[in-house]
TITI-476294 format. One record per residue (C-alpha): residue in one letter; residue number from 1; x, y, z. Coordinates in nm, 3 decimals. Layout:
<atoms>
{atom A; NUM; {X; Y; Z}},
...
</atoms>
This chain:
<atoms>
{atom X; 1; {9.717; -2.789; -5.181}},
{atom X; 2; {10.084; -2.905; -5.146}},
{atom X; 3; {10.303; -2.803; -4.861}},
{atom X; 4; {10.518; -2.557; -5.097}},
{atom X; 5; {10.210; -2.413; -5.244}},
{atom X; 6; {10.099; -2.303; -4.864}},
{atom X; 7; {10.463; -2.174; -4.774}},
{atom X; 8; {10.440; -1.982; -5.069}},
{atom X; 9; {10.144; -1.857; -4.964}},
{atom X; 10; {10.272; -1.745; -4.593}},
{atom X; 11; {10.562; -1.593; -4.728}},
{atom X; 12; {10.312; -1.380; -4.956}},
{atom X; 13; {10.140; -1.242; -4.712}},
{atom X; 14; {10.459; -1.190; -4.438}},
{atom X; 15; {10.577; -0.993; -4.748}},
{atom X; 16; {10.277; -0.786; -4.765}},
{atom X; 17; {10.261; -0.749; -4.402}},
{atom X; 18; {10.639; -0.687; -4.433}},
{atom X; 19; {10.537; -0.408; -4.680}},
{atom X; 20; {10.252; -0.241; -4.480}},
{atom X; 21; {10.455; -0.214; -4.165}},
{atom X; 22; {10.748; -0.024; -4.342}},
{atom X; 23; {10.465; 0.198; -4.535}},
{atom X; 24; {10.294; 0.257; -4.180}},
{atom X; 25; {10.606; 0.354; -3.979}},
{atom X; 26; {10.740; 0.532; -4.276}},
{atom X; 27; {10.418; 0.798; -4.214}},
{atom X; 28; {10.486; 0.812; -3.867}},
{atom X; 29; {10.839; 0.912; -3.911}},
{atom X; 30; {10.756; 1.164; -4.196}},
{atom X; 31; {10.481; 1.329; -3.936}},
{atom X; 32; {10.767; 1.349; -3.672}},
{atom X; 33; {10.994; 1.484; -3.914}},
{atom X; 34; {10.705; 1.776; -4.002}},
{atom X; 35; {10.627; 1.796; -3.682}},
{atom X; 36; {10.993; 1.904; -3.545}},
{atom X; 37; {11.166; 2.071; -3.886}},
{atom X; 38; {10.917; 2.339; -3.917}},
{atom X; 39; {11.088; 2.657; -4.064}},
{atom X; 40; {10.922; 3.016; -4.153}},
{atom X; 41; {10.987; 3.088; -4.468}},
{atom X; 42; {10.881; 3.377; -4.696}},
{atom X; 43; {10.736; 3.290; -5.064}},
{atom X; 44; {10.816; 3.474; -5.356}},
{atom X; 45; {10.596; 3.609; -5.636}},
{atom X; 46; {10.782; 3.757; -5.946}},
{atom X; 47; {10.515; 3.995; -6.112}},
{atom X; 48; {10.671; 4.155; -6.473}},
{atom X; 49; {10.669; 4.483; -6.427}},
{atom X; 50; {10.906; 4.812; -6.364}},
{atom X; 51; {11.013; 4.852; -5.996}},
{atom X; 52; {11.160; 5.156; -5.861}},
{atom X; 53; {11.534; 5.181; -5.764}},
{atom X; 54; {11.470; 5.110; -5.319}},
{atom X; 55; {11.231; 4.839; -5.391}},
{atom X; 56; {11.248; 4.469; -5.358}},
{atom X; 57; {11.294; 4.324; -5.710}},
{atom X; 58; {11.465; 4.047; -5.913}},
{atom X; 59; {11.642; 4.123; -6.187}},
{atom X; 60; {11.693; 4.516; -6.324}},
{atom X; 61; {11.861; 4.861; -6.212}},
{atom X; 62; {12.014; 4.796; -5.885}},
{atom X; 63; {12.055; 5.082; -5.612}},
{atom X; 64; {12.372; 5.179; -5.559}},
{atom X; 65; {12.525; 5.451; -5.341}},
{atom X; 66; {12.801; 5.529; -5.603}},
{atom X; 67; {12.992; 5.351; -5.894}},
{atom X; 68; {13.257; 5.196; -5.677}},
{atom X; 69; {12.939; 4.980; -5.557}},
{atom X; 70; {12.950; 4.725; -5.787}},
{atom X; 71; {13.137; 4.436; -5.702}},
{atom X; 72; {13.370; 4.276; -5.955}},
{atom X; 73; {13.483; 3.922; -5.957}},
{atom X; 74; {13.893; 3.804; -5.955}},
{atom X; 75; {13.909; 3.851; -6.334}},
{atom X; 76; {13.788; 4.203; -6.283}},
{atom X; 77; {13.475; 4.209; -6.421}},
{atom X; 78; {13.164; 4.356; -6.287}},
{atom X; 79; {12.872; 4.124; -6.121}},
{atom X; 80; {12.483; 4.141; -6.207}},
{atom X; 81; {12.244; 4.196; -5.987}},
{atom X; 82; {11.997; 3.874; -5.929}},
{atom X; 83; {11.787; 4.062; -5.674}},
{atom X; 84; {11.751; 4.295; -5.414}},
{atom X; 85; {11.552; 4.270; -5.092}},
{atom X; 86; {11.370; 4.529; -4.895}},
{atom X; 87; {11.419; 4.455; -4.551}},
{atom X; 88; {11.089; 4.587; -4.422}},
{atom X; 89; {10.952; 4.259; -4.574}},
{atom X; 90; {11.210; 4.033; -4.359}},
{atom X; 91; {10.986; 4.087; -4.052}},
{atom X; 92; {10.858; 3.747; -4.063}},
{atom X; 93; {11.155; 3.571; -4.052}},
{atom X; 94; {11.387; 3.548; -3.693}},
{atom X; 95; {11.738; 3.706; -3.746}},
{atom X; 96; {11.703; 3.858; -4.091}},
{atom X; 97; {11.792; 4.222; -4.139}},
{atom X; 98; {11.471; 4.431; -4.105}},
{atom X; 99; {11.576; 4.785; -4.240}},
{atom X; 100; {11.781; 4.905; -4.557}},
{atom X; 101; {11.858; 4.705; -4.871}},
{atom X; 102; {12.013; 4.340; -4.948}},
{atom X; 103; {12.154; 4.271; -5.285}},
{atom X; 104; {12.248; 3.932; -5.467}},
{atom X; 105; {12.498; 3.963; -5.741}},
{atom X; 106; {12.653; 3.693; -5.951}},
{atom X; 107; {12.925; 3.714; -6.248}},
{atom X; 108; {12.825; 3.735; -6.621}},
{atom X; 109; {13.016; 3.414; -6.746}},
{atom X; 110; {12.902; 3.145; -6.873}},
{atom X; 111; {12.833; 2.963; -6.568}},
{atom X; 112; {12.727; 3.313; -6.366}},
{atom X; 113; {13.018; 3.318; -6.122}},
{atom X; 114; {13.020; 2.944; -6.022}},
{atom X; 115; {13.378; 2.909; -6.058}},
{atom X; 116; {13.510; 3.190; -6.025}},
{atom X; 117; {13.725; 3.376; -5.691}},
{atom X; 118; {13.449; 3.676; -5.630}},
{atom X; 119; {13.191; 3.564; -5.866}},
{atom X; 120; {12.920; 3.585; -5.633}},
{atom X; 121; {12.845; 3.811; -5.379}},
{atom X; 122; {12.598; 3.971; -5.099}},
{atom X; 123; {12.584; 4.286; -5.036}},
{atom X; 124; {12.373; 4.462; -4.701}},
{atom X; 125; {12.325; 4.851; -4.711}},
{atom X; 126; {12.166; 4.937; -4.355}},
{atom X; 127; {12.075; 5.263; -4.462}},
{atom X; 128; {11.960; 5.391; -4.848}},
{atom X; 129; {12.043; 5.735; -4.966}},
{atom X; 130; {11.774; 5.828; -5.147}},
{atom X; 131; {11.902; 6.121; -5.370}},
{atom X; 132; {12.018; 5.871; -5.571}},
{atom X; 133; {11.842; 5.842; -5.917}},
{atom X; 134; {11.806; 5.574; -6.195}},
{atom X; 135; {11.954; 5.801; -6.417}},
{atom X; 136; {12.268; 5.841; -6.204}},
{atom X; 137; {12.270; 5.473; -6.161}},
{atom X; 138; {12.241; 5.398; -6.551}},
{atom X; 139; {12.579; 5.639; -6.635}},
{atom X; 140; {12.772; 5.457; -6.364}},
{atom X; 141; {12.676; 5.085; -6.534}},
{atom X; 142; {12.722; 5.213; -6.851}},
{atom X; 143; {13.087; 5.306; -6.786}},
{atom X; 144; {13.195; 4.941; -6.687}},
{atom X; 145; {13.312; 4.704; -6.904}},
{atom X; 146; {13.008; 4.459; -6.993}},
{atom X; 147; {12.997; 4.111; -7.168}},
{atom X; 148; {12.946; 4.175; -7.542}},
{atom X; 149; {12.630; 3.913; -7.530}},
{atom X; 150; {12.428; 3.915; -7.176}},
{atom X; 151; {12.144; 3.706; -7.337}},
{atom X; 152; {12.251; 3.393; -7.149}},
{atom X; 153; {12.234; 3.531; -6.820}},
{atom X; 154; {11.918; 3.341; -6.629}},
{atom X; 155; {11.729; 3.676; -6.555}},
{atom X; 156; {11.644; 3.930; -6.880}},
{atom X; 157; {11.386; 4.168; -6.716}},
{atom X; 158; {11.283; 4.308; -6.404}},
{atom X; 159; {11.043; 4.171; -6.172}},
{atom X; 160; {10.852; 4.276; -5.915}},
{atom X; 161; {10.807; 4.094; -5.558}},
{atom X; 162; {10.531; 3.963; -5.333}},
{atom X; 163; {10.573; 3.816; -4.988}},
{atom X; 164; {10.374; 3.569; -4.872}},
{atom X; 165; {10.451; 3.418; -4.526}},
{atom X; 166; {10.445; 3.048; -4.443}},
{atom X; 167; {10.655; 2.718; -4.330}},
{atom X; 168; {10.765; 2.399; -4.452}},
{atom X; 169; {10.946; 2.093; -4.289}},
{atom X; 170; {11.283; 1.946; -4.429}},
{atom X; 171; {11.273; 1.763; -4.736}},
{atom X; 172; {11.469; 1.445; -4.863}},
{atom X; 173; {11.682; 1.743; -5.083}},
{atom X; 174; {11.867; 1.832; -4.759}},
{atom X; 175; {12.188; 1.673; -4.702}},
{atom X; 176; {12.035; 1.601; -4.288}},
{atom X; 177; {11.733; 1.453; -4.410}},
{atom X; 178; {11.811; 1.090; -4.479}},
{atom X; 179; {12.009; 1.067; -4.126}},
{atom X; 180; {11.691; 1.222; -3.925}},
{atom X; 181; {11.477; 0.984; -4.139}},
{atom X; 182; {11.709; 0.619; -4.120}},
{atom X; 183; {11.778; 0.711; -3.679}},
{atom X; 184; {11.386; 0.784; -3.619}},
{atom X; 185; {11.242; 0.477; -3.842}},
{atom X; 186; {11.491; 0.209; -3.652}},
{atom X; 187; {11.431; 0.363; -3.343}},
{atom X; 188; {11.015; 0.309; -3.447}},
{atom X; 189; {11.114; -0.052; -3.576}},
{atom X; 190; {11.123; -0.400; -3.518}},
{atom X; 191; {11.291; -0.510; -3.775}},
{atom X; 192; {11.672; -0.522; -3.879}},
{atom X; 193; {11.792; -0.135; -3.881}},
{atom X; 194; {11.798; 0.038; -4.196}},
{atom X; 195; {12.105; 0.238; -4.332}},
{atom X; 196; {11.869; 0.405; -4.615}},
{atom X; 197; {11.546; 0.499; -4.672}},
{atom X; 198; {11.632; 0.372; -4.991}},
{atom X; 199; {11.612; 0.002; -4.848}},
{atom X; 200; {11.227; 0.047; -4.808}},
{atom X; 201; {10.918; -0.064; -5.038}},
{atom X; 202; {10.864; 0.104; -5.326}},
{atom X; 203; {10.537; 0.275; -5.203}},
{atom X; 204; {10.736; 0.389; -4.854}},
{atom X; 205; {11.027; 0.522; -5.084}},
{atom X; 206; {10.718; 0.729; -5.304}},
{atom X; 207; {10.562; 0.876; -4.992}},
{atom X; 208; {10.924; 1.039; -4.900}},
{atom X; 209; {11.006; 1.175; -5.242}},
{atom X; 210; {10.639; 1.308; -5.206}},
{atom X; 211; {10.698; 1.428; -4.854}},
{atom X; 212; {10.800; 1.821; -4.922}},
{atom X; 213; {10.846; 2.025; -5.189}},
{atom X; 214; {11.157; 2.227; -5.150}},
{atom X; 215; {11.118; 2.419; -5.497}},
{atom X; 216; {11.034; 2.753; -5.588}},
{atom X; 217; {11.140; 3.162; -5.509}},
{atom X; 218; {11.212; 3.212; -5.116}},
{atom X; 219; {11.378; 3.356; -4.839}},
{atom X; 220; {11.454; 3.101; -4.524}},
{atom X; 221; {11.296; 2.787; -4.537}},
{atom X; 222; {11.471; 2.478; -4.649}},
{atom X; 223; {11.645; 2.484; -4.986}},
{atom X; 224; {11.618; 2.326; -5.329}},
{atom X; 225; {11.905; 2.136; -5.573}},
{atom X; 226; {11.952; 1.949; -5.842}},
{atom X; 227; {12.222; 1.774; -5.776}},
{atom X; 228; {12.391; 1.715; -5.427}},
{atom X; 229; {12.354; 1.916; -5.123}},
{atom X; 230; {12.718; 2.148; -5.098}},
{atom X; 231; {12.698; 2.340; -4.779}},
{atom X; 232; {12.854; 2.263; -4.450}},
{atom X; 233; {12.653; 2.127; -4.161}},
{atom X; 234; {12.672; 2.496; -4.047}},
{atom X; 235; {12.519; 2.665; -4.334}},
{atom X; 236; {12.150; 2.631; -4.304}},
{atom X; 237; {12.030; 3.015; -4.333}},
{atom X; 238; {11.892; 2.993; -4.700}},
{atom X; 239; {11.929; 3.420; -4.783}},
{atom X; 240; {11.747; 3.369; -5.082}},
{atom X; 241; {11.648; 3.130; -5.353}},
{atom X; 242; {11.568; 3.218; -5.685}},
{atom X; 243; {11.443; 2.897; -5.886}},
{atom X; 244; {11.396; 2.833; -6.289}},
{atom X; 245; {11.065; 3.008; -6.373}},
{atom X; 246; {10.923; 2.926; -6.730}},
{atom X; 247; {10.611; 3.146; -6.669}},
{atom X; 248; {10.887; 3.488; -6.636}},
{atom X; 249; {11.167; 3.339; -6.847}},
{atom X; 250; {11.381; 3.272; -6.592}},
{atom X; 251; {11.674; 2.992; -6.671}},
{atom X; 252; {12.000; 2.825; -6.464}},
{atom X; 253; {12.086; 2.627; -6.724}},
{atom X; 254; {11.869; 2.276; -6.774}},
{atom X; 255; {11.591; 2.377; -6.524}},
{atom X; 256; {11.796; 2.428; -6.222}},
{atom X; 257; {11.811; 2.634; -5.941}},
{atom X; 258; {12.023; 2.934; -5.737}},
{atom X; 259; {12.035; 2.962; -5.389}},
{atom X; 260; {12.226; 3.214; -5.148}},
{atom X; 261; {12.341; 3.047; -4.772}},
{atom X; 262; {12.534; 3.154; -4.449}},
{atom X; 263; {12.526; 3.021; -4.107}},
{atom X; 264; {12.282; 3.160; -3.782}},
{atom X; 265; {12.584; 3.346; -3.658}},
{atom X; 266; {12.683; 3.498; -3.948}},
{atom X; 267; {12.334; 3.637; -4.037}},
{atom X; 268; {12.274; 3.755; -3.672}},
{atom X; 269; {12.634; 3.986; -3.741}},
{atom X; 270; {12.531; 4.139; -4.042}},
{atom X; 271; {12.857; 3.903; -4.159}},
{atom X; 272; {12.799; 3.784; -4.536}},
{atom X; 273; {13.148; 3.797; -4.655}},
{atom X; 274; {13.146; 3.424; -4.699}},
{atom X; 275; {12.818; 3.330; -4.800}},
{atom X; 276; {12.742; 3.014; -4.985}},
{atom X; 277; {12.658; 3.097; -5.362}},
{atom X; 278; {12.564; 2.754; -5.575}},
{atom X; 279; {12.341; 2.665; -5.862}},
{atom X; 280; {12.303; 2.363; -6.029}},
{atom X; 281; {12.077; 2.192; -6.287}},
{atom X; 282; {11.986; 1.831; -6.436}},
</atoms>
């Protein structure tokens, strides 16, 4: 064996070691990240199926106290209703209201309020009056001016909702997540700090796009996009995310997703005049 063939051969295995090291530190800093970004979150089940008018739901006949309920966007046109939330369920989750009704509406354009002054907007009622009927309800709609074709709008029918309680760290989708990752890994390291996790092997790199699974209908928790992360550092109470669903039909745009956000404060005031709406898609 020549002297270059057993460099080469050192330098293969410092690689590999190289290569082990980052894969073994990058498991200890994903454990420490689970470990310490633990958030309750509630899990949502869409079930097809008619819901009456003070029940949680996603999609169909919203409650409303009277016709000067329905929000409207700039442009003067009336929003839809992407889901409404018993509070009752909300229990599980620190903060959250726990009586009376929450309500999600977008606008009916062609990209569902996105762009729009008022195109999106969350609505609390602390209290329900329950004299109110769907037939009531039904007149009032049918006496605002409606888009001539709704059959683009992400949600056709009305769901049902069940709750199921759990938690789930942060996942590389949050805009924090590769700053918590890069500061704990070089603090764990040896070797010449990192600015990216995107600097690591190819099998480290795998085990953090593995790491969490952000996806999926919830309330609190750690949200889901597409595309870039938009909210402020302050803006981490996810209200409610409703995802693409091809088992109920359920499209924003090319796969993507919807999500609802506010800050701590704002959700312990009852304060959701400037909530966060954004979807996206690929």
């Amino acid at each position: 064996m020549s002297y270059d063939d057993f460099l080469a051969i050192i330098g293969e295995d410092d690689e590999e070691g190289d290569e082990q090291r980052q894969i073994e530190l990058t498991k200890k800093v994903l454990d420490d990240i689970r470990k310490n970004t633990m958030k309750p979150l509630l899990r949502l089940k869409l079930t097809k199926k008619p819901v009456s008018l003070f029940e949680s739901k996603v999609g169909g006949l919203p409650y409303l106290p009277n016709k000067e309920a329905v929000p409207f966007d700039a442009n003067g046109c009336p929003l839809r209703m992407v889901a409404q939330i018993d509070c009752k369920e909300l229990s599980y989750l620190p903060d959250y209201p726990q009586t009376g009704l929450m309500q999600f509406w977008v606008g009916q354009d062609e990209v569902y309020g996105l762009d729009i002054d008022g195109g999106a907007r969350v609505v609390w009622y602390e209290t329900i009056d329950e004299t109110v009927t769907d037939d009531m309800v039904r007149v009032w709609l049918d006496e605002l001016p409606q888009p001539e074709d709704d059959e683009d709008f992400p949600i056709q029918d009305e769901f049902a909702i069940s709750f199921s309680e759990t938690q789930e760290p942060m996942s590389l989708l949050d805009n924090n997540f590769t700053d918590i990752f890069t500061e704990k890994y070089n603090e764990l390291s040896d070797d010449e700090p990192v600015d990216d996790y995107d600097e690591l092997s190819e099998e480290a790199h795998s085990l953090i796009e593995d790491f969490a699974d952000s996806d999926g209908h919830k309330i609190g928790g750690y949200p889901a996009f597409c595309q870039d992360d938009p909210r402020n550092e302050n803006q981490t109470v996810v209200l409610l995310q409703i995802d693409s669903d091809s088992d109920n039909d359920i499209w924003w745009g090319d796969s993507g997703v919807c999500g609802f956000f506010c800050t701590p404060e704002e959700l312990k005031k009852r304060d959701f005049s400037n909530v966060l709406y954004n979807w996206d898609c690929y």
